[in-house]
C-alpha positions as CSV (number, residue, x, y, z in Angstrom):
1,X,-1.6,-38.7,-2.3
2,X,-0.7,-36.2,1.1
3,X,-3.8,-34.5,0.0
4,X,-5.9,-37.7,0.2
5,X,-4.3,-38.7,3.2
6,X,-4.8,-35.5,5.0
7,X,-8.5,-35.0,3.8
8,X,-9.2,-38.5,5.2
9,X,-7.3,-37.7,8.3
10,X,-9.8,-34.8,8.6
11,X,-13.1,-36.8,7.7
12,X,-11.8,-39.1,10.8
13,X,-11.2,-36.4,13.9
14,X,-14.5,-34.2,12.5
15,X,-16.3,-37.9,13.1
16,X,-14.7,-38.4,16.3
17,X,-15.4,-35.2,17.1
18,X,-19.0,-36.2,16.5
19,X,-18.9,-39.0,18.0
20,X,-17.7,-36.8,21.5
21,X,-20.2,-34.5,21.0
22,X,-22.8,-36.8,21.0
23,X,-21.9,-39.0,24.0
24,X,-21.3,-35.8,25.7
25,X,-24.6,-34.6,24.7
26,X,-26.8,-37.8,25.5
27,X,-24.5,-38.3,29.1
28,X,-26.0,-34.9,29.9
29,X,-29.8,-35.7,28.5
30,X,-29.7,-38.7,31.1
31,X,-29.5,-36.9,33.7
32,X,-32.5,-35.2,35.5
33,X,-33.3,-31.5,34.6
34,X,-34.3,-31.0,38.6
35,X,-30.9,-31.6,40.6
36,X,-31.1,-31.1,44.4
37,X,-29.4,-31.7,47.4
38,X,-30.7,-31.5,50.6
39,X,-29.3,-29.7,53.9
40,X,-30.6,-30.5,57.0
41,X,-30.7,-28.3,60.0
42,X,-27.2,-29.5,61.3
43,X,-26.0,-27.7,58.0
44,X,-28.1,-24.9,58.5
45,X,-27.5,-23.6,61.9
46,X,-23.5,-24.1,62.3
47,X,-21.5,-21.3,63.8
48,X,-18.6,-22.8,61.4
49,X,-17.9,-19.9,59.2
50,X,-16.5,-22.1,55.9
51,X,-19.2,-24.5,56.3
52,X,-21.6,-23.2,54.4
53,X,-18.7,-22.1,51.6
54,X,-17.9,-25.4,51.1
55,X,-21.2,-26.4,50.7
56,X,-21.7,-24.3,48.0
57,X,-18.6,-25.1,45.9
58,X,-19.4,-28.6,46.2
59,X,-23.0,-27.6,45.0
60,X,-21.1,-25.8,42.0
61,X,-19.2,-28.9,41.5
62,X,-22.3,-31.2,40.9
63,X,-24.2,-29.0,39.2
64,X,-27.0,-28.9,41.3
65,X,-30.2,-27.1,40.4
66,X,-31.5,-27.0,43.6
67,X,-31.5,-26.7,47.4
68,X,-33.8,-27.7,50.1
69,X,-32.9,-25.8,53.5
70,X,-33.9,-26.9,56.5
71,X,-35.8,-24.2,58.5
72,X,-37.0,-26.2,61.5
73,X,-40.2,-26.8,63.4
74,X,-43.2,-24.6,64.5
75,X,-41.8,-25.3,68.2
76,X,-37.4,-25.0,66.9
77,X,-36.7,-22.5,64.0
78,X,-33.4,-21.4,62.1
79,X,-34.7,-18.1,62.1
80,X,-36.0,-15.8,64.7
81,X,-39.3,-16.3,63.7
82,X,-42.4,-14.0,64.6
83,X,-45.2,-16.4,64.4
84,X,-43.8,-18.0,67.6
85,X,-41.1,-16.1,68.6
86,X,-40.9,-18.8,71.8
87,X,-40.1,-21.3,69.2
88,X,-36.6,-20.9,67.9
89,X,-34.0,-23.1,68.5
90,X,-31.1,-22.8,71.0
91,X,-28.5,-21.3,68.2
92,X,-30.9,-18.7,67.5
93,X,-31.7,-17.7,71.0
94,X,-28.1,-17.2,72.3
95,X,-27.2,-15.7,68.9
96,X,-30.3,-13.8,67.5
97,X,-29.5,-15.1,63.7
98,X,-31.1,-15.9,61.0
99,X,-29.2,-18.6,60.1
100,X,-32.3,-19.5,56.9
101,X,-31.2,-16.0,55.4
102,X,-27.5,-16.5,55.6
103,X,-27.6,-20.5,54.0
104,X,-29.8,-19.0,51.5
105,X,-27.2,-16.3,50.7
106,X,-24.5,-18.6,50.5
107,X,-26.1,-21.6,48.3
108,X,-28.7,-19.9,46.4
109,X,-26.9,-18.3,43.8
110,X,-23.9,-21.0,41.7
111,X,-20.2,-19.2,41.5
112,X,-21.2,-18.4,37.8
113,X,-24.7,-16.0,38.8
114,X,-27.6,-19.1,37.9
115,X,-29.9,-18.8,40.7
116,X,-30.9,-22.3,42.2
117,X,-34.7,-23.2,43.0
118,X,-34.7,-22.6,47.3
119,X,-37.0,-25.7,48.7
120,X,-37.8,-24.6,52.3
121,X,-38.8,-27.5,54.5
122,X,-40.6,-27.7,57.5
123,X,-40.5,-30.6,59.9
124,X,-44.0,-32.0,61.0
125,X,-42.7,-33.6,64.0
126,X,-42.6,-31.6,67.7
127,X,-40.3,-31.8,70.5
128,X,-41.2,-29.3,73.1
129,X,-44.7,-28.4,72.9
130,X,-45.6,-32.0,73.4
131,X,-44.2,-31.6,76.5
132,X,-45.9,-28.0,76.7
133,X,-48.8,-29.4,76.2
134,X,-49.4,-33.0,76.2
135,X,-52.7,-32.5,74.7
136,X,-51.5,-32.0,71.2
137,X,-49.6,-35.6,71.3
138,X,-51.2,-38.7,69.3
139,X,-51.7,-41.7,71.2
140,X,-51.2,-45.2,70.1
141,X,-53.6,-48.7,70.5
142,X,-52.5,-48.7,74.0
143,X,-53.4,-45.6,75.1
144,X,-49.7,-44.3,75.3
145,X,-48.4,-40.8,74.0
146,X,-46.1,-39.8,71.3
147,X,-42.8,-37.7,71.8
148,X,-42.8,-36.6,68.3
149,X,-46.3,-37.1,66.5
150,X,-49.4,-34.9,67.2
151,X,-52.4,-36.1,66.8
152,X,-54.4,-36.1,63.8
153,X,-57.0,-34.0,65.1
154,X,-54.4,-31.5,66.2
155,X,-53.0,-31.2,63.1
156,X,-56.1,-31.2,61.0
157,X,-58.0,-29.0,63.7
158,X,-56.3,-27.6,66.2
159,X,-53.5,-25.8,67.3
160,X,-50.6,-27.8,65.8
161,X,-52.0,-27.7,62.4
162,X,-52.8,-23.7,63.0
163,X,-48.9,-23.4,64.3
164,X,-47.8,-24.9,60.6
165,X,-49.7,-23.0,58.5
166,X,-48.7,-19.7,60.2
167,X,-44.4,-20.8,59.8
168,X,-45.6,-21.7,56.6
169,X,-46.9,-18.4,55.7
170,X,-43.9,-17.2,57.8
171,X,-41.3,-18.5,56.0
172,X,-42.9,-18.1,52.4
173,X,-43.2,-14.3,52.8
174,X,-39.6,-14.0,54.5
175,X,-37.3,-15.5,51.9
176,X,-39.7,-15.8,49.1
177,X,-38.3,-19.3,47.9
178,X,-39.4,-21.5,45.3
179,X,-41.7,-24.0,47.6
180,X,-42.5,-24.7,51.1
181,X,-42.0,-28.2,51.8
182,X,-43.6,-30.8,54.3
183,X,-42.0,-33.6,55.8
184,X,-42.3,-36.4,58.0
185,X,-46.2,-35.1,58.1
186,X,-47.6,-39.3,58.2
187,X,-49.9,-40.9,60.4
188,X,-49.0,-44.0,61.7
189,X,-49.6,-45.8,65.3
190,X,-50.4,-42.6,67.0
191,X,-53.4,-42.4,66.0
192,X,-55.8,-43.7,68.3
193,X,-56.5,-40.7,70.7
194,X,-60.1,-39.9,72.0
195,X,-59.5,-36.9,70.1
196,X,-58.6,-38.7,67.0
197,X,-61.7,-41.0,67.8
198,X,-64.2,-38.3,67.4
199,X,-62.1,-37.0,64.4
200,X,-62.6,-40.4,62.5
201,X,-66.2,-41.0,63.7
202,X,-67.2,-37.5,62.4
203,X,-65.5,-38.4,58.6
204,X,-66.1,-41.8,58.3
205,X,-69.7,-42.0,60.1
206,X,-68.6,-45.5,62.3
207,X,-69.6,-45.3,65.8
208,X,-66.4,-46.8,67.2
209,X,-62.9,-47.5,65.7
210,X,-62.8,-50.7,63.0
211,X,-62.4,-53.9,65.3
212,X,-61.4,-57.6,64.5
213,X,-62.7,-60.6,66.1
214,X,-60.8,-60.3,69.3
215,X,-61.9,-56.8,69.8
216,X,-58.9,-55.0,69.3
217,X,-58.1,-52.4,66.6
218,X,-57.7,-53.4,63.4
219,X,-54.9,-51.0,62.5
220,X,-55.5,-52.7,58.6
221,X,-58.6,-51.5,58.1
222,X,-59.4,-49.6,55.0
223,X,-61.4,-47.3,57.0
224,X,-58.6,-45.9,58.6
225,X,-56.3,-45.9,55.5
226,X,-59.1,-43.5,54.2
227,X,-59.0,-40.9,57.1
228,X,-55.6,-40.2,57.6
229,X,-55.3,-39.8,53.6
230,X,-58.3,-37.4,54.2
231,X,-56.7,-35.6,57.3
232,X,-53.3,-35.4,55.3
233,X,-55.0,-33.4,52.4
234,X,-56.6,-31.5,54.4
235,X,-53.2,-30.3,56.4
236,X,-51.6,-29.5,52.9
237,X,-54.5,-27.9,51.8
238,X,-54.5,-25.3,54.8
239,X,-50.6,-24.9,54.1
240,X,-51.2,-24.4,50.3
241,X,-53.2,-21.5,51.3
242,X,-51.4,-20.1,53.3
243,X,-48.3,-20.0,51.3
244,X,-50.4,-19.4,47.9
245,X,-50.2,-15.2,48.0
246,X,-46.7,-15.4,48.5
247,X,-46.4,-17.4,44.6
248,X,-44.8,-20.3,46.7
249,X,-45.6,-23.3,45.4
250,X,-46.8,-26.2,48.4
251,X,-44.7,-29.6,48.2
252,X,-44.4,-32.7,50.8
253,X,-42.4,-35.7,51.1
254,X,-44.1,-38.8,51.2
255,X,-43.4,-42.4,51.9
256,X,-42.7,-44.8,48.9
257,X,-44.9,-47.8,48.1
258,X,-43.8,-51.2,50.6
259,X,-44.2,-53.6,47.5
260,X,-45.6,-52.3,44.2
261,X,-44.1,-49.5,42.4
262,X,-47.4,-48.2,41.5
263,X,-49.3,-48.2,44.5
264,X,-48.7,-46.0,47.3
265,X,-48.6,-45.7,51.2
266,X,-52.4,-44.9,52.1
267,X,-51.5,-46.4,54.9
268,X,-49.4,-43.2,56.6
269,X,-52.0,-41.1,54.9
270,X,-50.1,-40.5,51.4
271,X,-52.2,-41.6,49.1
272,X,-50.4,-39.6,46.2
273,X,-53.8,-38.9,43.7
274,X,-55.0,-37.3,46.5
275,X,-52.1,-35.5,47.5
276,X,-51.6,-34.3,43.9
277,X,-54.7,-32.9,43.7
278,X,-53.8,-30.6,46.9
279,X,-50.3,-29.2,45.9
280,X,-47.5,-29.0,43.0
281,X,-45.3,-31.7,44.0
282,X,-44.6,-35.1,45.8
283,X,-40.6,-36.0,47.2
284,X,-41.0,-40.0,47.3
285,X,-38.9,-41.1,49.7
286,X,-36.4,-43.8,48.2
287,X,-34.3,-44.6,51.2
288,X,-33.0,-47.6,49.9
289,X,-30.6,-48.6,52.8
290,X,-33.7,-48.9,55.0
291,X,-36.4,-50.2,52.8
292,X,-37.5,-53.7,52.7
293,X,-36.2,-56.3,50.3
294,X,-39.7,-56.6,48.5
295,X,-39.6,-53.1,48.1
296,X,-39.8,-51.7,44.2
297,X,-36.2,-50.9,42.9
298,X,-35.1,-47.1,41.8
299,X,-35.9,-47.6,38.3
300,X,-39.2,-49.5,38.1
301,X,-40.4,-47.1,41.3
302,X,-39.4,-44.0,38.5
303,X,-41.3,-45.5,35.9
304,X,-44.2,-46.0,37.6
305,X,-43.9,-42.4,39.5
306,X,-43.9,-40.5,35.8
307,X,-46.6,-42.4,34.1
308,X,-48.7,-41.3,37.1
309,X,-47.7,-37.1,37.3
310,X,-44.5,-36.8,35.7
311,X,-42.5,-34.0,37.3
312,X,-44.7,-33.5,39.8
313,X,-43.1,-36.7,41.7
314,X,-39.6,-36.3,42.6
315,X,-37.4,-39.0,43.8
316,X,-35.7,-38.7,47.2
317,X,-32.4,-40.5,47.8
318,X,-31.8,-41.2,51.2
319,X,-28.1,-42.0,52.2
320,X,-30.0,-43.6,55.5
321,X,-28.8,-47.3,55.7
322,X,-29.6,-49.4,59.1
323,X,-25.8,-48.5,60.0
324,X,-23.7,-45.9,58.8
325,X,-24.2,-44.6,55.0
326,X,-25.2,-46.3,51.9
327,X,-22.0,-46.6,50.1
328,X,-21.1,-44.3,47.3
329,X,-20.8,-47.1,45.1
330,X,-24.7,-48.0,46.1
331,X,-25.5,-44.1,45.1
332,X,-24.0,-44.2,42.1
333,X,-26.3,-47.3,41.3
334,X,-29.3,-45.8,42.4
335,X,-28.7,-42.4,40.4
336,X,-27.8,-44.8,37.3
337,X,-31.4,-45.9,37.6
338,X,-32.3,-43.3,38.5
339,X,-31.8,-42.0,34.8
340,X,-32.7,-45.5,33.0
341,X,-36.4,-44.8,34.7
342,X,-36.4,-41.6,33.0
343,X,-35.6,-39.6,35.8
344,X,-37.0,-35.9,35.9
345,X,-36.2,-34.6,39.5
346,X,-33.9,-36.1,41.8
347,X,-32.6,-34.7,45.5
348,X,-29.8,-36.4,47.4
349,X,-30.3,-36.3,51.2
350,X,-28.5,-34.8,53.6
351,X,-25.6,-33.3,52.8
352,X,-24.5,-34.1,56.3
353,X,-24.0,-37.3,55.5
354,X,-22.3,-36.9,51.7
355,X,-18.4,-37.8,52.5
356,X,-15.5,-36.6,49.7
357,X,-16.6,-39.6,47.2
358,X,-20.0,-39.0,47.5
359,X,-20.0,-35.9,46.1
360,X,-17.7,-37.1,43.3
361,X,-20.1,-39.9,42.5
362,X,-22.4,-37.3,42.5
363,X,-20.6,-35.3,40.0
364,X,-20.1,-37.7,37.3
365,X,-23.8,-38.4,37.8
366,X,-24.9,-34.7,37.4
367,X,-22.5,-32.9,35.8
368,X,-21.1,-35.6,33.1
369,X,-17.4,-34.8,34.7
């Protein structure tokens, strides 16, 4: 009778055992093979010696695959670069460090040896040499000039667009990472230059800018959704070859659809197809504190992104609201449907703004603990 009892007893904690194992094992096949968090220049270029540390330990903690480092802007690097060397940033200048090399000796590698995939990021936007040279600057309907955007004909054929491709190739022969990423390159209002007028006359063949009734610009047109999608895949094509004898792959960040989950945002000049046919990889930016309310939800936006490429679109989390942060409880929702829409890369972004129970929701996300 003890013998029957034990043996049952046995029968019972090798099923529950079982049973562990295999909620252990499908908690860990939910979550996304690609794993990144994103670090933003503030987390690059600190002169706060344990920054940086505990960065990386909470890195370890979530399991994270991946990294995407902030190195700047052709006119404000992390790095003393030598493409531009009147371009780096203030840190840089008064300290002559290359603050890229130390984040990517301090987060690149987990505490156990597994080397994480380096994303290196450059931002589209300018700051100085718009006010350098105003000539670079897009202009809106109205004539007046951007602080931040260029203009699509500087970026597609001028000097703007020759200063990214040079930091790209920089960059991608300095550190040798994984990828060189783009974001915030979009067209939007600025684009209605004289500049950008002979630009869209010359692609499109229209003698004038698309008009409606009153006479005014009809920003809607289809015509102009066309060109900057055009001018975009050109930019990324010029970057892709640039960073191409390096073996760096070429990614950007785009915008993510306003209504439907499978269309796109043409409209900024990301019309993914195109894009994909350019370069290895999409970020879709899922910034679901600021996105409208008809905008299409984590998981049926996932969905749609995989039956189109698959991998090649990864979702961006945004921690962005219209005040504050998006509540850890809101990220562990997303990152829950995040895995129901089949989820196979995912980046949190910016570490900057990831408080104590962010990371932990992140951690039961990622690493099943």
């Amino acid at each position: 009778m003890k013998r029957k009892i034990a043996a049952a007893m046995a029968a019972l904690a090798v099923a529950a055992s079982s049973l562990v194992m295999t909620s252990s094992s499908s908690a860990q096949s939910s979550r996304p093979a690609d794993r990144m968090v994103n670090l933003g220049f503030e987390d690059i270029a600190t002169n706060d010696p344990g920054h940086l540390p505990r960065l990386a330990g909470q890195l370890d903690a979530v399991d994270a695959t991946a990294v995407s480092l902030a190195v700047g802007r052709t006119d404000w690097t992390a790095f003393p670069s030598y493409s531009n060397p009147n371009a780096v940033s203030g840190a840089v200048a008064a300290t002559g460090r290359d603050y890229v090399a130390e984040a990517i000796k301090a987060v690149g590698t987990s505490a156990g040896g597994r080397q994480r995939d380096i994303v290196l990021t450059i931002d589209v936007l300018l700051g100085r040499s718009l006010g350098e040279d105003p000539s670079l600057a897009g202009r809106n309907a109205s004539g007046q000039r951007s602080s931040s955007f260029a203009s699509v004909n500087a970026l597609r054929n001028g000097e703007a667009g020759d200063r990214l491709a040079a930091l790209a190739s920089e960059v991608a022969e300095r550190y040798r990472p994984t990828a060189v990423d783009l974001t915030e390159l979009m067209f939007d209002d600025f684009t209605f230059g004289t500049d950008d007028l002979e630009d869209f006359k010359a692609t499109t063949g229209l003698k004038d800018w698309p008009r409606n009734s009153s006479g005014s610009i009809d920003a809607a047109d289809a015509h102009l959704r066309t060109w900057r999608s055009e001018a975009v895949a050109d930019i990324v094509r010029k970057v892709r070859a640039a960073v191409e004898p390096y073996g760096v792959r070429t990614e950007t960040d785009v915008r993510s659809p306003l209504v439907l989950a499978t269309g796109d945002r043409s409209d900024s000049g990301h019309d993914y197809d195109l894009l994909l046919k350019q370069l290895d990889r999409l970020h879709v930016w899922q910034y679901v504190g600021l996105n409208d309310a008809d905008a299409p939800p984590t998981k049926e936006l996932l969905r749609a992104m995989n039956r189109r490429a698959g991998w090649r679109m990864s979702l961006s989390l945004g921690l962005w609201p219209s005040e504050g942060v998006i509540t850890p409880e809101r990220l562990g929702r997303e990152l829950r449907d995040a895995a129901r829409g089949g989820a196979a890369s995912v980046s949190v972004t910016p570490a900057s703004l990831m408080t104590d129970e962010h990371w932990e929701v992140l951690k039961k996300a990622w690493s099943g603990r």
